[in-house]
C-alpha positions as CSV (number, residue, x, y, z in Angstrom):
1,X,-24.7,-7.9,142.7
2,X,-22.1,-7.2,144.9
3,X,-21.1,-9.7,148.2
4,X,-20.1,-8.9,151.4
5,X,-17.3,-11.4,151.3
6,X,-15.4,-11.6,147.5
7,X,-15.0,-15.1,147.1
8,X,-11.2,-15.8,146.9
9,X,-11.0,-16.6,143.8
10,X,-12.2,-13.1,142.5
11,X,-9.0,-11.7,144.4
12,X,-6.9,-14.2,142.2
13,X,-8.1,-13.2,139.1
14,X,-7.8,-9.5,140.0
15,X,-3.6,-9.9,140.4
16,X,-3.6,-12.1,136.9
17,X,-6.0,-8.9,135.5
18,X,-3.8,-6.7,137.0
19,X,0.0,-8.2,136.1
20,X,-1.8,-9.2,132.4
21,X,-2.0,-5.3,131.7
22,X,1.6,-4.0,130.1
23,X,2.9,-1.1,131.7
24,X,5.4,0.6,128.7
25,X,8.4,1.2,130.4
26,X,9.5,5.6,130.5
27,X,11.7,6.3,127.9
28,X,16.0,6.7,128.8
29,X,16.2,10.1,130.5
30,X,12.8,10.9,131.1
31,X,13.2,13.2,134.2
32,X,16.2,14.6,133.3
33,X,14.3,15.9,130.0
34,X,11.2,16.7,131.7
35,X,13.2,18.8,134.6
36,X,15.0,20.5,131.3
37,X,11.6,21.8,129.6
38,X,10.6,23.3,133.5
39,X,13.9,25.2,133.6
40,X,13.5,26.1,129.7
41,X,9.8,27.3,130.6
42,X,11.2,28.8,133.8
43,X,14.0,30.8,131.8
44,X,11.4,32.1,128.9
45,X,9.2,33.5,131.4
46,X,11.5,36.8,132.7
47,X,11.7,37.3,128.5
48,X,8.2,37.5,128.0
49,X,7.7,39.4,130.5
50,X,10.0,42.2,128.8
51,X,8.3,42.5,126.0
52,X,6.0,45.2,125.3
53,X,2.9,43.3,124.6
54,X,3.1,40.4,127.1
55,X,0.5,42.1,129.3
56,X,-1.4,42.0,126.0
57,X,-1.3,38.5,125.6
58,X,-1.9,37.8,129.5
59,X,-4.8,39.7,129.4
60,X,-6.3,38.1,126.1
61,X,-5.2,34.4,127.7
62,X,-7.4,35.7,131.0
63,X,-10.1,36.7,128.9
64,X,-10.1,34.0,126.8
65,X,-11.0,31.1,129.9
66,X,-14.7,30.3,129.7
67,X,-15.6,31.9,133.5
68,X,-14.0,34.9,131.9
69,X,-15.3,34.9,128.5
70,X,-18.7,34.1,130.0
71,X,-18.7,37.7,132.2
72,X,-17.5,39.6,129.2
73,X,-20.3,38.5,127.2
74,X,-22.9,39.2,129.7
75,X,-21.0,42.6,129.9
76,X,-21.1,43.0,126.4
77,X,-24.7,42.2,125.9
78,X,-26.0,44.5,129.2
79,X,-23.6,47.3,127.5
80,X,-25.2,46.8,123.7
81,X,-28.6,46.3,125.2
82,X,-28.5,49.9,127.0
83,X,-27.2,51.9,124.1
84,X,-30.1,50.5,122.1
85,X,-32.5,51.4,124.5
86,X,-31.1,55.3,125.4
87,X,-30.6,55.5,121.1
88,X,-34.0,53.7,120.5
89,X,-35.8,56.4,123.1
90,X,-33.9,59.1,121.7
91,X,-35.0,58.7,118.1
92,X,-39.0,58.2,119.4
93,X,-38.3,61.2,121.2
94,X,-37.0,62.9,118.0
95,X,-40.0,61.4,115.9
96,X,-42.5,62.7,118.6
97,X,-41.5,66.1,118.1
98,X,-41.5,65.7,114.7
99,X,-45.1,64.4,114.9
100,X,-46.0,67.3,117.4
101,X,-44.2,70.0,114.9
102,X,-46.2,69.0,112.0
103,X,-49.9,68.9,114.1
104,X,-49.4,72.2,115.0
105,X,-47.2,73.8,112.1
106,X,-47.2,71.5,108.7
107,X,-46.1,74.1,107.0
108,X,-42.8,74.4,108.8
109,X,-41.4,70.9,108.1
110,X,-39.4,70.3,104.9
């Protein structure tokens, strides 16, 4: 359990913990490098967006997070869900006439 007041030799032995733990030095040039790959990245941008399927892909990488992906599933499944129900009335429909035709006329039906 926690004190009030650390006792002072628990702030010592925080500084050894913390000077103990080896910090890897960045390797030579490591800003210059990184602020080269943003002005690559920067320059490749204008190009994609010149080719004729880019709003393609940007669309597909939209869709593709999962708040995204999540809504076109639902979309999906309330879209699948009502075509089976208009086709599935449809066809009872069909089969009740069908049923009615052949109470009143069996001799009609082939």
């Amino acid at each position: 359990m926690k004190t009030k007041n650390p006792e002072p030799n628990e702030a010592r032995l925080r500084g050894l913990l913390r000077d103990a733990r080896p910090t890897p030095p960045l390797p030579p040039r490591f800003q210059e490098a990184v602020w080269r790959r943003i002005e690559k990245a920067e320059a490749e941008a204008p190009r994609e967006a010149a080719s004729p399927v880019a709003w393609l892909d940007r669309l597909v990488e939209r869709l593709l997070r999962p708040r995204w992906a999540l809504a076109g599933i639902t979309a999906l499944l309330l879209v699948s869900g009502v075509a089976g129900l208009l086709s599935g009335t449809e066809a009872a429909k069909q089969a009740a006439q069908t049923r009615y035709l052949s109470a009143v006329a069996p001799n009609t039906i082939r």
